[in-house]
Structure formats: C-alpha cells, structure tokens
N, C-alpha and C positions, 0 to 999 in steps of 0.2 A: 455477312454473306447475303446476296440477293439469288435470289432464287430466278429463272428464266422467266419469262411472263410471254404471251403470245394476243395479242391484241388486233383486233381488226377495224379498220375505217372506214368509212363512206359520206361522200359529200353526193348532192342533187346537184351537181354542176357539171359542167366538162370543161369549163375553163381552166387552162393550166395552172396560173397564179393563183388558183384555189387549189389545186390539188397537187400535181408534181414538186412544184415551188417549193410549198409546204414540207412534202415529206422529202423532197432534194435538201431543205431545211435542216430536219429534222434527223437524217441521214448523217449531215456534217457537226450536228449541236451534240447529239446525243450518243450513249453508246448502243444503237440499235441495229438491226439490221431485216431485208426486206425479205421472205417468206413466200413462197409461191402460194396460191389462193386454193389450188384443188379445184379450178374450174376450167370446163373447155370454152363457152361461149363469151364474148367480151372481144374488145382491140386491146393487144397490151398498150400500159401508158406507156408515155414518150419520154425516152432518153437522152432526144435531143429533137427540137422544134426549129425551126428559120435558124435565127443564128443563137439559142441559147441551147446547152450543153448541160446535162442533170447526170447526176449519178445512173450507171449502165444498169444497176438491178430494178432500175424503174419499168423496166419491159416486164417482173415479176407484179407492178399492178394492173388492174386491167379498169378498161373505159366502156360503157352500156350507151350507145346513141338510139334516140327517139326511133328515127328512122331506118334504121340498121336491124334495131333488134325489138323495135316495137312495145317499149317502155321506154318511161321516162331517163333522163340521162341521167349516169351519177357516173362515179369512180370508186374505186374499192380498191383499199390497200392492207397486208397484213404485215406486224410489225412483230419482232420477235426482241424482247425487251436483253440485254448483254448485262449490263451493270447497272450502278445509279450514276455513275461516272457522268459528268457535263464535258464536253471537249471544248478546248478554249479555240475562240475562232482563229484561223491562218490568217497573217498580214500577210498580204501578197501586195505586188510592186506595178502600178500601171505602167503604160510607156513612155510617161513622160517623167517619170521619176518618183511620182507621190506613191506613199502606201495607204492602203485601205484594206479592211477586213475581206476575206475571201465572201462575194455575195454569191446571192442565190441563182441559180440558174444562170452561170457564167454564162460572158458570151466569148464567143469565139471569135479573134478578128484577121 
C-alpha cells in the first residue's frame, strides 16, 4: 500500500517545454494528480498555448513573470502522489493512418 505523498515543484523558467510539458507528461505517465498551491499571486499555467493542448488541471499551476510581479520568473507545481502505478502510454492514430504514442502537449488540428 502506498501511502498519499504531496510534493511541490518549481523550475526558473517560463518556458512551457520546461514546465507544462513536463508535468502534462507526468500527468499522463504516472498515477498523479495536480493540487491547487494555496496562493493568490501568480498567472495560472497554461492548458492550452497556440495550437498545443495540456491537461485542464494545469490552470491549478501557476507562473511568476519578471515583469509582472517583479521577481525572477519560475513555475510552481504541486503534485499529490495516487499510487506507484506507471500508466502505459495511449497509441493513438494520426490522420494518415500511422500509430504513435499519445505525445506531450497534443496539438490540435
């Protein structure tokens, strides 16, 4: 039996590929899930950017810009641990017929 675990993250970046990606990743790999932070100041992270598409409870991380909030930028995510369970990726079907594992930050076409 695994016991619940509550873990928090933060990168010095604002780049998506460093942060949503990751725990959009992380979301689909593992048996976890996302945690509100208990803070008022920050922009939630992004659920969905241009044409990529991330799991909805990504609005539960939030993003600290330079110039917005006058410290350095980062991202901060909290992660509330379910199992040790690993989830095997989804083959999913592009449009031309090929399969390929479900990637990170679908896009939308």
């Amino acid at each position: 039996a695994v016991v619940s675990t509550q873990s928090t993250g933060s990168t010095c970046s604002v780049m998506v590929q460093e942060n949503e990606w990751v725990v959009d990743y992380a979301l689909k790999r593992r048996n976890v899930k996302l945690l509100p932070l208990g803070v008022d100041i920050g922009k939630d992270g992004f659920s969905r950017i241009n044409k990529y598409r991330f799991d909805s409870s990504l609005s539960l991380t939030k993003r600290y810009y330079p110039h917005t909030h006058n410290m350095d930028g980062f991202f901060v995510a909290k992660f509330q641990k379910l199992s040790n369970i690993v989830k095997e990726p989804k083959e999913v079907f592009r449009s031309d017929g090929e399969s390929e594992e479900e990637g990170v930050g679908d896009v939308m076409e």
